[in-house]
Structures are given as C-alpha cells and as structure tokens.
C-alpha positions as CSV (number, residue, x, y, z in Angstrom):
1,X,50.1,-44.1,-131.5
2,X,51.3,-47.2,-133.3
3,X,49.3,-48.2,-136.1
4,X,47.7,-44.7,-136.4
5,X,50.4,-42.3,-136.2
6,X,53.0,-44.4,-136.4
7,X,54.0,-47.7,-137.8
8,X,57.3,-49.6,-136.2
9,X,59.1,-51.7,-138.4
10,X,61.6,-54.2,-137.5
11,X,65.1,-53.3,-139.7
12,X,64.7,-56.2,-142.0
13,X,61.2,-54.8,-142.8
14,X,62.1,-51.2,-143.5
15,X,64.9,-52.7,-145.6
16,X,62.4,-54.6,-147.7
17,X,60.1,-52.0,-147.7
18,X,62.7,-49.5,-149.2
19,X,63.5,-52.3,-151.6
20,X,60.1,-52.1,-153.0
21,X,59.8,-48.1,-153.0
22,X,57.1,-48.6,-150.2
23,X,58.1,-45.2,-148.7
24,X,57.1,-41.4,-150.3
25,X,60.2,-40.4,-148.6
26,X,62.9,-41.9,-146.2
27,X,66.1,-41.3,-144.4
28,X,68.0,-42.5,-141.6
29,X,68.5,-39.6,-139.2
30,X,70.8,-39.3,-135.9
31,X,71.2,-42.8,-136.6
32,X,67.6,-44.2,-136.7
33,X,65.2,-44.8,-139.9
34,X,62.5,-43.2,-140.5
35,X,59.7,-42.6,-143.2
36,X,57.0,-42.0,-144.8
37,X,54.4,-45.0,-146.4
38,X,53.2,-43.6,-149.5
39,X,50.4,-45.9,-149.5
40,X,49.1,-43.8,-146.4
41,X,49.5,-40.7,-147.9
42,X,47.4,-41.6,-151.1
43,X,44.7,-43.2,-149.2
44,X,44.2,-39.7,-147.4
45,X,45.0,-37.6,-150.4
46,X,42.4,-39.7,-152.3
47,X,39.6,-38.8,-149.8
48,X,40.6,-35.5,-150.1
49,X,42.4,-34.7,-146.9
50,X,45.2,-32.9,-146.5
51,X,48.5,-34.3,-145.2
52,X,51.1,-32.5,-143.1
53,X,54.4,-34.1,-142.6
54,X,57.1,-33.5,-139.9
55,X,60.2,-34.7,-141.9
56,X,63.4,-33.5,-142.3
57,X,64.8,-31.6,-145.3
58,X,65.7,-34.8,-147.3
59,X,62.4,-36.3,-146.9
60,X,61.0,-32.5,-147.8
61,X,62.5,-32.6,-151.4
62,X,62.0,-36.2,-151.8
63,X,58.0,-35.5,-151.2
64,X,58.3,-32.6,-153.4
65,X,59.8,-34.5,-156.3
66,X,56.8,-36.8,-156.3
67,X,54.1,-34.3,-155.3
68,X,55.2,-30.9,-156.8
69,X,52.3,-29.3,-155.6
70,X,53.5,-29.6,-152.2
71,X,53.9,-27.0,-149.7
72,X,57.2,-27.4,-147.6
73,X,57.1,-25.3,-144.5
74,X,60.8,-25.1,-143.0
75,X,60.5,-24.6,-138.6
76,X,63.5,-22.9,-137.9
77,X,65.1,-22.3,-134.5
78,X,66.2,-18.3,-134.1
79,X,69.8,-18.8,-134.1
80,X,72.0,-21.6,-133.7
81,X,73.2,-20.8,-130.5
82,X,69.5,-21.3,-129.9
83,X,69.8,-24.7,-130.7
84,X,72.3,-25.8,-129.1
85,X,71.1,-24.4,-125.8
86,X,68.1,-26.2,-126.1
87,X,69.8,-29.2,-127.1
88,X,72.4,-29.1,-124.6
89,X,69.5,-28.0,-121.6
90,X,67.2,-31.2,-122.6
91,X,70.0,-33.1,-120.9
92,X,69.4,-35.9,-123.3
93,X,72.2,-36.1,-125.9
94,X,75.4,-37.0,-125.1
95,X,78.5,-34.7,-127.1
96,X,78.7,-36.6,-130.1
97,X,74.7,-36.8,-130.6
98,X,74.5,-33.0,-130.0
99,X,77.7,-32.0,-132.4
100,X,76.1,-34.6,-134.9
101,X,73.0,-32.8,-134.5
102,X,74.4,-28.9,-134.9
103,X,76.1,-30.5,-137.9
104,X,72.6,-31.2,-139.8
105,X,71.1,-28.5,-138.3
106,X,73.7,-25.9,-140.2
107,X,73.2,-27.9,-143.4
108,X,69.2,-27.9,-143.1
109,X,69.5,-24.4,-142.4
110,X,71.5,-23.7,-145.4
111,X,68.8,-25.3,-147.4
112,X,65.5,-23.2,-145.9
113,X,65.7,-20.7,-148.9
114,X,64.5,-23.6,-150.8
115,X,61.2,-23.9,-149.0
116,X,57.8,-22.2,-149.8
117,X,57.7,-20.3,-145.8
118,X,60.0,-20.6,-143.1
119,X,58.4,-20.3,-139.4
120,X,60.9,-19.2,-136.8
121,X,60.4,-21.3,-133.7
122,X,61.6,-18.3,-131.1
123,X,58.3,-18.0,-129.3
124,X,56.4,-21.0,-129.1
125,X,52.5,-19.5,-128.9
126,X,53.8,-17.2,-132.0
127,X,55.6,-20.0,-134.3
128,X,52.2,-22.2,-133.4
129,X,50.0,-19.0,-134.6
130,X,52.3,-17.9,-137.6
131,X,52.1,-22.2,-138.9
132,X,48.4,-22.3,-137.9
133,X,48.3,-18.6,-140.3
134,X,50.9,-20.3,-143.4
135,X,48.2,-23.5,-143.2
136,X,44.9,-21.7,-143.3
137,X,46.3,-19.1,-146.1
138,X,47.0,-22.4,-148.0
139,X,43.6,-24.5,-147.5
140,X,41.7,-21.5,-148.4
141,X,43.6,-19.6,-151.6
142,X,46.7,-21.6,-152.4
143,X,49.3,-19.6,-149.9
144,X,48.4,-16.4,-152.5
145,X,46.9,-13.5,-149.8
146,X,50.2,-12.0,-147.7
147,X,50.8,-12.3,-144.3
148,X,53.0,-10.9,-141.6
C-alpha cells in the first residue's frame, strides 16, 4: 500500500535520497531500485517493534553492517531447477529477465551460508510454518532453543 508499505519515488528522488544516505540499504535489482528508508525503520525500532525485511542479499549485509544484531533469514528455493520452472511457468519474464534472474539467484545462493537460518521454500504451508518457527524462537530467546 503506498505510503504504508511502500513509498514510490520518482528516479531523481531515489537519486537524492541515496545522495543523502536516506536509505538502511539499497540496490537496484532486475533493473529497478529499491530500498529501504532508515528513517522508517528507527521510528519502529524506537517503539520497540520489530522489523522484518524482504530484501535481497545485498540489502541483507548492508542492514547487518549497520544493525549487527540483525537476524538475516535466507528463503531458498529447493533446487535451481526449481527456480527456473517456477520462473519460466509464471509466464511473465521474457529469456533475458529469466537468465538475468538464474544469474543472481546462483550468486545469492552461494552466499546463504552467510545467514543466521535458511528456510527452504519447497512446500509452501511448511516454509510459512518453519519462518513463522525461526521468528517466534527469536522474539522469545534470541534464536538460542533448537528446532527442526
């Protein structure tokens, strides 16, 4: 919802913003620009909220650098060939967005080890149950209690 969820910025806006270090993170992915206002995340970290973030890997370790406490959670597909199927049975992409796409996706996944859990998003009801399980285990001890 704009203005809520989201806030659209024309180009020359995002550039200024970026200029000003506006944004807790920010990349321009597949082409478009995205990111993150840090002045939205402060104002709900200040009234003692938590704040999940669906960003991509460079966004992840930029947040991370700034808020070390942070808790990056990395939503894997089961395979590649996974992805791609999905990718290619959206209908959506044309060849160069989808080979663009693979691309990133092979060098995110290279980067996973990095995070603190890694969901596998094979099953939807079960990756939504095994994220709901890695957020609660966090909001209530700090991620320490296993889980399988």
């Amino acid at each position: 919802m704009p203005g809520v969820t989201y806030h659209f910025l024309s180009d020359e806006e995002f550039d200024r913003r970026v200029a000003n270090g506006d944004f807790l993170e920010w990349a321009d992915v597949h082409g478009h620009k995205y990111g993150t206002l840090r002045s939205e995340v402060d104002r709900l970290i200040d009234a003692g909220k938590s704040v999940i973030l669906e960003i991509d890997v460079q966004g992840a370790f930029n947040v991370r650098r700034i808020y070390p406490d942070a808790v990056l959670i990395f939503i894997e597909p089961p395979s590649l060939e996974v992805l791609e199927s999905r990718l290619r049975g959206r209908g959506t992409e044309d060849e160069a967005s989808i080979e663009l796409r693979m691309r990133n996706a092979r060098h995110e996944m290279e980067l996973a080890d990095r995070y603190d859990e890694r969901v596998v998003n094979d099953d939807l009801a079960k990756a939504v149950s095994d994220l709901g399980d890695v957020l609660e285990r966090y909001e209530t001890d700090g991620g320490n209690s296993s889980w399988q």
